[in-house]
FITIMAR-765170 format. One record per residue (C-alpha): residue number from 1; x, y, z. Coordinates in nm, 3 decimals. Layout:
BEGIN
- NUM  X  Y  Z
...
This chain:
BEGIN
- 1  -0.720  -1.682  -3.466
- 2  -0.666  -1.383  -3.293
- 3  -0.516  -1.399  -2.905
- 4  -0.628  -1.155  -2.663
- 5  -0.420  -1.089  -2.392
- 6  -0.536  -0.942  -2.091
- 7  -0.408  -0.759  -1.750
- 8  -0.341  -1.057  -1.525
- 9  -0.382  -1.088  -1.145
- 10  -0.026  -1.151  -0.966
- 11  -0.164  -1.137  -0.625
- 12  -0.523  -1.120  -0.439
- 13  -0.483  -0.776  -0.318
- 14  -0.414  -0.672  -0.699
- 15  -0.747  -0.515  -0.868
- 16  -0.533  -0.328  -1.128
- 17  -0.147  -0.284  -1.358
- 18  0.031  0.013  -1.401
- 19  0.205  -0.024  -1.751
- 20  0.552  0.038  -1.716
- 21  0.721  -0.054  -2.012
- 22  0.631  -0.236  -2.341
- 23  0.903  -0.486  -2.446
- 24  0.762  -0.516  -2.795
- 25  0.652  -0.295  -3.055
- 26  0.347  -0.374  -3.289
- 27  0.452  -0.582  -3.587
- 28  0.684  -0.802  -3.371
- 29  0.774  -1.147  -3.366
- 30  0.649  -1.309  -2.980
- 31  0.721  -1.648  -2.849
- 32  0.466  -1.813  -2.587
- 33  0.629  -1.741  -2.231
- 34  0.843  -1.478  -2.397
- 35  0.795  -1.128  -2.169
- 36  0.583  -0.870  -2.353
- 37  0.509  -0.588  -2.076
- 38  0.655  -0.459  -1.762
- 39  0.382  -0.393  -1.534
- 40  0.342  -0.254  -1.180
- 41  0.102  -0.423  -0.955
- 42  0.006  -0.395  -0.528
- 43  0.331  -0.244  -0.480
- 44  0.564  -0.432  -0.686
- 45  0.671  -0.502  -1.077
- 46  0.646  -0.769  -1.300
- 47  0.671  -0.895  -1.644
- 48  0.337  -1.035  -1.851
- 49  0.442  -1.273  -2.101
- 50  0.292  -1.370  -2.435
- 51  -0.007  -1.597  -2.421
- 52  0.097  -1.766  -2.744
- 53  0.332  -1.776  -3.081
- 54  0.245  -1.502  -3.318
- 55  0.280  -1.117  -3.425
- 56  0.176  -0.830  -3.203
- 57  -0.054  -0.723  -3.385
- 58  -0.214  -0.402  -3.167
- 59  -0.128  -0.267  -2.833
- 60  -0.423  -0.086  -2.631
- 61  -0.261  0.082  -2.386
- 62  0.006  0.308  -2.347
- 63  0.276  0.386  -2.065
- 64  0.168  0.474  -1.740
- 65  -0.222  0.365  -1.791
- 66  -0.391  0.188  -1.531
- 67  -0.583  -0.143  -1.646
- 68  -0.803  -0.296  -1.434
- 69  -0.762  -0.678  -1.423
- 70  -0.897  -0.858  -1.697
- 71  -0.906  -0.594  -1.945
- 72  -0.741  -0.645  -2.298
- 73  -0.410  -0.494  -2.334
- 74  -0.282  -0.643  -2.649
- 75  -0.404  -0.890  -2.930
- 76  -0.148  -1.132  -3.080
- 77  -0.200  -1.335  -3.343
- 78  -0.116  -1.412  -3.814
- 79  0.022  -1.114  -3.951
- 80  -0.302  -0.946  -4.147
- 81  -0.558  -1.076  -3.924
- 82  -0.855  -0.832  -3.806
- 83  -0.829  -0.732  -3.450
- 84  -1.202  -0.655  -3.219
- 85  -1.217  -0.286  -3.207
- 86  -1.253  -0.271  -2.801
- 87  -1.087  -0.009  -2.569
- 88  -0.987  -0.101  -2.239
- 89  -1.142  0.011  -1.925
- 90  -0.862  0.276  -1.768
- 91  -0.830  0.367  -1.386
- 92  -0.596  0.713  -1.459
- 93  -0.669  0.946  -1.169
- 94  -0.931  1.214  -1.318
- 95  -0.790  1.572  -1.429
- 96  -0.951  1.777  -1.171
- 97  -0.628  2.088  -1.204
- 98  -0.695  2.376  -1.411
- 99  -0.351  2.522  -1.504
- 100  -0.280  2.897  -1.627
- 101  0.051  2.988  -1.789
- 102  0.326  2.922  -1.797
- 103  0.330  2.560  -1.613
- 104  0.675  2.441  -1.549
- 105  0.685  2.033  -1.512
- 106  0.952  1.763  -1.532
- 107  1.046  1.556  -1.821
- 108  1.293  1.337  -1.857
- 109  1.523  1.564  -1.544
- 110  1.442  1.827  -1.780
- 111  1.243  2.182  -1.707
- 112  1.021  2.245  -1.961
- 113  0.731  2.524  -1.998
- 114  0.385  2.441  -2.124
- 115  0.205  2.732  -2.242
- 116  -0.130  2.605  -2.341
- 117  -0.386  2.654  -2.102
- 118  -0.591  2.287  -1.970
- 119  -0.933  2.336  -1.865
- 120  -1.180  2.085  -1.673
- 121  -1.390  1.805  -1.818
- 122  -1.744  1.834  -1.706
- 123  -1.914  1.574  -1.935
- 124  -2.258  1.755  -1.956
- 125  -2.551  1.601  -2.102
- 126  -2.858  1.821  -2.160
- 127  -2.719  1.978  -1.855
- 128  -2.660  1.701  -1.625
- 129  -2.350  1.541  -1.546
- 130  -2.366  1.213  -1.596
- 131  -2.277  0.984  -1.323
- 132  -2.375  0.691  -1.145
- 133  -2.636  0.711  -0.860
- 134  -2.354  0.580  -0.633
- 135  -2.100  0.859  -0.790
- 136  -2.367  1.096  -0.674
- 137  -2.408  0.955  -0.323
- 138  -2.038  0.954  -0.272
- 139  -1.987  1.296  -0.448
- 140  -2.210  1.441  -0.211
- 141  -2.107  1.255  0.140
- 142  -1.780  1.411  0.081
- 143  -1.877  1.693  -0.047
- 144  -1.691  1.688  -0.411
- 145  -1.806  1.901  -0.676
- 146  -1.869  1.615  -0.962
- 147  -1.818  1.891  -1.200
- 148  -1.448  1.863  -1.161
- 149  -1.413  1.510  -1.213
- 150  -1.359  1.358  -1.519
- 151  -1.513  0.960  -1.560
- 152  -1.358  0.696  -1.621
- 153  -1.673  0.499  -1.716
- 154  -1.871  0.420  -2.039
- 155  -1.869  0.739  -2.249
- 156  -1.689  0.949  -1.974
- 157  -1.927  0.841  -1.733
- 158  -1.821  0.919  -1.373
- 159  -1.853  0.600  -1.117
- 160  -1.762  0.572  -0.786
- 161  -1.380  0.516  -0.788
- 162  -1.347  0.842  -0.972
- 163  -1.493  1.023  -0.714
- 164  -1.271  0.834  -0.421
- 165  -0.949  0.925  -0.650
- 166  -1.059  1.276  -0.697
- 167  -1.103  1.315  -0.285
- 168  -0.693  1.291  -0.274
- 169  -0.639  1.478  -0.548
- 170  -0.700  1.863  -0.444
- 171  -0.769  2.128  -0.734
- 172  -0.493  2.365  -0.824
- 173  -0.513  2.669  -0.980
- 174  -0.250  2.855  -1.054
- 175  -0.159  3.213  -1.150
- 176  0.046  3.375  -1.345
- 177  0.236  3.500  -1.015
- 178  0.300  3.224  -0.902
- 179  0.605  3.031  -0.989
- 180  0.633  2.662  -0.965
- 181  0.922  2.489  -0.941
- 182  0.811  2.149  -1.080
- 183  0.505  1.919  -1.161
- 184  0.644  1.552  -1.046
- 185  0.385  1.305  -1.185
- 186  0.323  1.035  -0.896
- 187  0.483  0.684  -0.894
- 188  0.287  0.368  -0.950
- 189  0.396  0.271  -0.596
- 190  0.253  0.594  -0.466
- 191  -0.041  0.593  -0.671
- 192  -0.107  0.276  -0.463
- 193  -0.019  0.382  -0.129
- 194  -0.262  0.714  -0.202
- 195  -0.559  0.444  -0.346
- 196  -0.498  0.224  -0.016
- 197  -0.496  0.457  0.220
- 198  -0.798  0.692  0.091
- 199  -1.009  0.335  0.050
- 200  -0.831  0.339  0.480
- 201  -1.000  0.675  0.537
- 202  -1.319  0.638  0.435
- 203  -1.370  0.341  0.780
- 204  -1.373  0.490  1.131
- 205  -1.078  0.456  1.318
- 206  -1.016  0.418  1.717
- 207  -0.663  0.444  1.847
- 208  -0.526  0.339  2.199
- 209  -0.229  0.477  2.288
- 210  0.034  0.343  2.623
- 211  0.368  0.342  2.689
- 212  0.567  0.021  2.734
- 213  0.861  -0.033  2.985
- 214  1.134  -0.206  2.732
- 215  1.400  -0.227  2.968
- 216  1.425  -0.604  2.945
- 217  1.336  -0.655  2.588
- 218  1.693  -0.442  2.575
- 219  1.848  -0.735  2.791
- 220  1.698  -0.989  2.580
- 221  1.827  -0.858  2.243
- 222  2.171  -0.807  2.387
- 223  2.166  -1.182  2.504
- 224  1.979  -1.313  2.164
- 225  2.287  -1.083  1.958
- 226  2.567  -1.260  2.130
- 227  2.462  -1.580  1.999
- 228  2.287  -1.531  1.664
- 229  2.537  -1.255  1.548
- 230  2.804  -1.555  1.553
- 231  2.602  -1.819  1.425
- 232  2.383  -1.658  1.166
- 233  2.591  -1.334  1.092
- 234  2.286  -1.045  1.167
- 235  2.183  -0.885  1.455
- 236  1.850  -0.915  1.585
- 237  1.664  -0.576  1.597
- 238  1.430  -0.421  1.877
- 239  1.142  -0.482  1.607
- 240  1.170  -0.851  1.506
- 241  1.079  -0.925  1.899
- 242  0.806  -0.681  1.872
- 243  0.687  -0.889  1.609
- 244  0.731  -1.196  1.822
- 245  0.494  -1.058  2.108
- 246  0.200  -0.916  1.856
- 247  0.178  -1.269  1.694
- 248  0.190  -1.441  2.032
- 249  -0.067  -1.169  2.168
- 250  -0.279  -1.236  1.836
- 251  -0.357  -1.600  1.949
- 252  -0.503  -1.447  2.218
- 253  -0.737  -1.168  2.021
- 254  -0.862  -1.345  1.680
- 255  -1.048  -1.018  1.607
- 256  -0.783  -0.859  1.550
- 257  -0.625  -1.052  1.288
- 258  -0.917  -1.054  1.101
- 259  -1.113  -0.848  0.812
- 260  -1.392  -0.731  0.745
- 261  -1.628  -0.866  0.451
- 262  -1.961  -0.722  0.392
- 263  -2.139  -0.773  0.723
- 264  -1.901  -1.094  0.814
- 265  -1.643  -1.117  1.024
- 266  -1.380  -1.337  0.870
- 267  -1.096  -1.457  1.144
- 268  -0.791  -1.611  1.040
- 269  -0.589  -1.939  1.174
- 270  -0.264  -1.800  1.042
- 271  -0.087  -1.558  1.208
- 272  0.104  -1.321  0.919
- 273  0.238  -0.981  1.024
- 274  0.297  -0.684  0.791
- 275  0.680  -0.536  0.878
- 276  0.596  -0.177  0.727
- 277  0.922  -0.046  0.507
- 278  1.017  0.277  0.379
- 279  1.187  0.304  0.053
- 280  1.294  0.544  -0.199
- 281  0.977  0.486  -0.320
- 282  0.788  0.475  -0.070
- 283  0.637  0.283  0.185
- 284  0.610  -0.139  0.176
- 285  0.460  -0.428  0.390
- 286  0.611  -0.758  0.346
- 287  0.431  -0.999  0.516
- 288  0.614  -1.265  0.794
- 289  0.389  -1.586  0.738
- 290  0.308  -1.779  1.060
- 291  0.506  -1.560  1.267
- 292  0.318  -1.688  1.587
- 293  0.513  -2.030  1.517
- 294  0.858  -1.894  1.457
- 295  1.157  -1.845  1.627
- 296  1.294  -1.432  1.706
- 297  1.603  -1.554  1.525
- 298  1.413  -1.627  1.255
- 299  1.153  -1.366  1.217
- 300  1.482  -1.133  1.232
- 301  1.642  -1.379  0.888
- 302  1.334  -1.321  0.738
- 303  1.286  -0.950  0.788
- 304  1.671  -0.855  0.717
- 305  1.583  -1.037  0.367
- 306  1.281  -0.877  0.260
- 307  1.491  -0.509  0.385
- 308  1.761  -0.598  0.157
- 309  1.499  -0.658  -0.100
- 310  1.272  -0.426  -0.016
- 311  1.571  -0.149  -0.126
- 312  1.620  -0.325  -0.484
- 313  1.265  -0.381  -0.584
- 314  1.317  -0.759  -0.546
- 315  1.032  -0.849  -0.353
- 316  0.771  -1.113  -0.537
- 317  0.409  -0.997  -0.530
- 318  0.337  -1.287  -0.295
- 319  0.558  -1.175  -0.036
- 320  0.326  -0.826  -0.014
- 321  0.021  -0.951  0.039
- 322  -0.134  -1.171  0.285
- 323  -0.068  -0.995  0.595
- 324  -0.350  -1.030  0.894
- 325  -0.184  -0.720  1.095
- 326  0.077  -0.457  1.048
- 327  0.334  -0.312  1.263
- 328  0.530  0.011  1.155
- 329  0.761  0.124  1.351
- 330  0.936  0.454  1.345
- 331  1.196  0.473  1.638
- 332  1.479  0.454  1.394
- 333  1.387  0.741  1.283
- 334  1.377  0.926  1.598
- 335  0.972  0.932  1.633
- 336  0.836  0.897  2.004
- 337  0.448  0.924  1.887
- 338  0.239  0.870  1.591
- 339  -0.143  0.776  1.512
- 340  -0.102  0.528  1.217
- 341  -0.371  0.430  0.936
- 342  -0.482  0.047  0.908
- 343  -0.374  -0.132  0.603
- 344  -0.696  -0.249  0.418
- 345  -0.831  -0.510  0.431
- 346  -0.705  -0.558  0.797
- 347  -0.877  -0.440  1.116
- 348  -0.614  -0.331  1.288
- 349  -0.249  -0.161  1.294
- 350  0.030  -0.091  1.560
- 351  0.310  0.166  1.587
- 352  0.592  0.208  1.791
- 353  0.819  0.476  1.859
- 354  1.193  0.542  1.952
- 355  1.332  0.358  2.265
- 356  1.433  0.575  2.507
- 357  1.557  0.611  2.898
- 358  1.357  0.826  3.093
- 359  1.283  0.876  3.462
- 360  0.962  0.629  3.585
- 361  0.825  0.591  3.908
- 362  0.870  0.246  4.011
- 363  0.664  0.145  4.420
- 364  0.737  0.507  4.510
- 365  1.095  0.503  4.378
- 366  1.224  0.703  4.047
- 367  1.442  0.502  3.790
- 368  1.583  0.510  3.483
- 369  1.431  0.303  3.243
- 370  1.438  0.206  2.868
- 371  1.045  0.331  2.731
- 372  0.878  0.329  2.429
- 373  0.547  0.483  2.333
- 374  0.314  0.275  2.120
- 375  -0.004  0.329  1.969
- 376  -0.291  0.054  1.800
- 377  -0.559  0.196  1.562
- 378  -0.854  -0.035  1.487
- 379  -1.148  -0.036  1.276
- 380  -1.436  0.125  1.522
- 381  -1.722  -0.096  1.299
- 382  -1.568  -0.452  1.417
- 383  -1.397  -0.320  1.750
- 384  -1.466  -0.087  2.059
- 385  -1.267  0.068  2.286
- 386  -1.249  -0.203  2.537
- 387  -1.064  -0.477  2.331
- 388  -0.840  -0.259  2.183
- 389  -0.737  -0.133  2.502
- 390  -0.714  -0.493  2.628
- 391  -0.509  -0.614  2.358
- 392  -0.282  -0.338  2.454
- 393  -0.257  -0.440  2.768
- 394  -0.213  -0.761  2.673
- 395  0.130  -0.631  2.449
- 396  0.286  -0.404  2.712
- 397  0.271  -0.730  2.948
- 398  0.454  -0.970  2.721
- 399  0.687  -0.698  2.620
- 400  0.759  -0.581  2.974
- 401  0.826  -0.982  3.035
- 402  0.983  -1.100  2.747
- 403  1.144  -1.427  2.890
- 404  0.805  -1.570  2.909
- 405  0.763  -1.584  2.504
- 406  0.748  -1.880  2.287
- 407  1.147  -1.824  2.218
């Protein structure tokens, strides 16, 4: 009997695989829990393993496709046997770039020219292009020409997530005067970020923007450093106590560590806080679980682990999703300002900027203190104004009075 095996689901947030690497070859020998494909999935990689003992008898899908979850990838099963003739649904980005000669891309670190000419899929049908009624709604609210897109759907029809991929993915043509230097394909990780952050886009924001005296959050750290540097060998950073105060603050507002679904509201008892990291890669959100009922020292443990593995592509798929509320902060790299995007499915975001002395006026008096500018977007359909600027509030006065946090 022939096994199907399909694209599996490694974490909630996960609606599709990237495949990365295929560890078999058809006609091969597989063991049941023996690893068959490398896959990439919400921003991290894993192996699938074989379903069963048999041969692998067909493979459906090649490098780099994108596979929906559920979909058949490979059958396995008696050497001879008849395999269902199915093709998997695919999620590739549609071709929208017509490209003249010669096109110079990357292959393998190596510059090579492509001198056939690629033209756009239309997928006409007695003149129509056929797409869902949705496709077309979309198509038209952002004002996409559906002619460029090709579908993903049944028969090449478009659907709706082609048209949301093709809004990031402008059309290019290109001359023969101008030279490019390079077409770099896009990682799976920033395939992801792009799908995540266009399905971000398309809900109104609000951002409320204040600047936070940190002059005794700096006193804090230095006092917190002289102990936990001996006894746990790290140093607490400026950002695991900002982590500290939006948990503690997040008791307070349950609307804001909350997401939206369909018309309800859905509030959550845990408290788990997205630490936004850059890598090589590009960007990733490990999530601090209950970081209300934790400990600076060790939201900082936790945090300098996922870094660490953050860098070597170490980090499980469950320790990437799950997050209620993000903070990204970019004052190591020298930032004082910045309007961030909310991390679906969440409501709302924070970001901080550099730490820096400046002159204040303090009861009439100037003085030098330690600031930092931070800014909170929130999604405008579950929050106004007023909340979001009283949650801020709410942040700059625990921050500004540190000593009174659940330590």
């Amino acid at each position: 009997m022939v096994t199907t095996m399909i694209m599996q689901r490694m974490s909630v947030a996960m609606e599709y695989g990237v495949i990365l690497k295929w560890l078999k070859k058809e006609g091969d020998k597989v063991k049941q829990g023996e690893p068959i494909v490398e896959i990439f999935g919400e921003k991290n990689e894993f192996e699938l393993e074989s379903p069963t003992d048999g041969i692998l008898l067909k493979i459906l899908c090649e490098v780099d496709d994108e596979i929906p979850i559920s979909e058949p990838i490979a059958y396995i099963g008696k050497k001879g046997e008849n395999v269902p003739d199915i093709v998997p649904r695919k999620l590739n980005k549609p071709s929208v770039a017509t490209i003249g000669d010669p096109v110079v891309t990357t292959s393998d670190a190596k510059i090579v020219t492509r001198t056939t000419k690629s033209s756009v899929e239309t997928r006409l049908q007695g003149g129509k292009i056929k797409a869902s009624p949705r496709a077309k709604k979309k198509a038209k609210e952002m004002g996409i020409d559906l002619s460029l897109i090709v579908g993903s759907g049944p028969e090449g029809r478009i659907v709706e997530n082609d048209v949301l991929t093709a809004q990031s993915v402008p059309t290019m043509a290109v001359s023969d005067e101008r030279e490019i230097r390079q077409i770099s394909p896009m990682t799976p990780l920033r395939r992801t970020i792009a799908r995540r952050m266009t399905q971000s886009a398309q809900n109104p924001h609000i951002t409320m923007i204040t600047e936070i005296d940190m002059s005794e959050v700096v006193e804090l750290r230095k006092e917190l450093n002289d102990r936990v540097e001996k006894q746990q060998g790290i140093r607490v950073s400026f950002n695991d106590i900002i982590v500290k105060a939006v948990a503690d603050t997040l008791e307070r507002f349950p609307k804001f560590n909350a997401t939206l679904v369909g018309n309800d509201l859905v509030m959550f008892d845990e408290v788990n806080i997205g630490v936004a990291m850059a890598t090589e890669e590009g960007l990733v959100v490990p999530t601090v679980r209950n970081a209300n009922k934790k400990s600076i020292t060790e939201i900082a443990l936790e945090t300098k682990d996922f870094g660490k593995r953050a860098m070597k592509n170490e980090l499980k798929p469950e320790e990437l999703t799950g997050s209620t509320f993000t903070v990204s902060n970019l004052g190591p790299f020298k930032v004082d300002l910045f309007i961030p995007v909310i991390n679906p499915p969440e409501t709302a975001i924070l970001a901080l900027g550099q730490i820096k002395k400046k002159p204040v006026v303090i009861e009439d008096m100037i003085a030098i203190r330690s600031m930092m500018m931070a800014s909170c977007a929130v999604d405008h359909r579950v929050l106004d104004g007023a909340p979001a600027g009283q949650f801020l509030a709410a942040l700059k006065e625990t921050l500004e009075s540190p000593y009174m946090m659940k330590m």
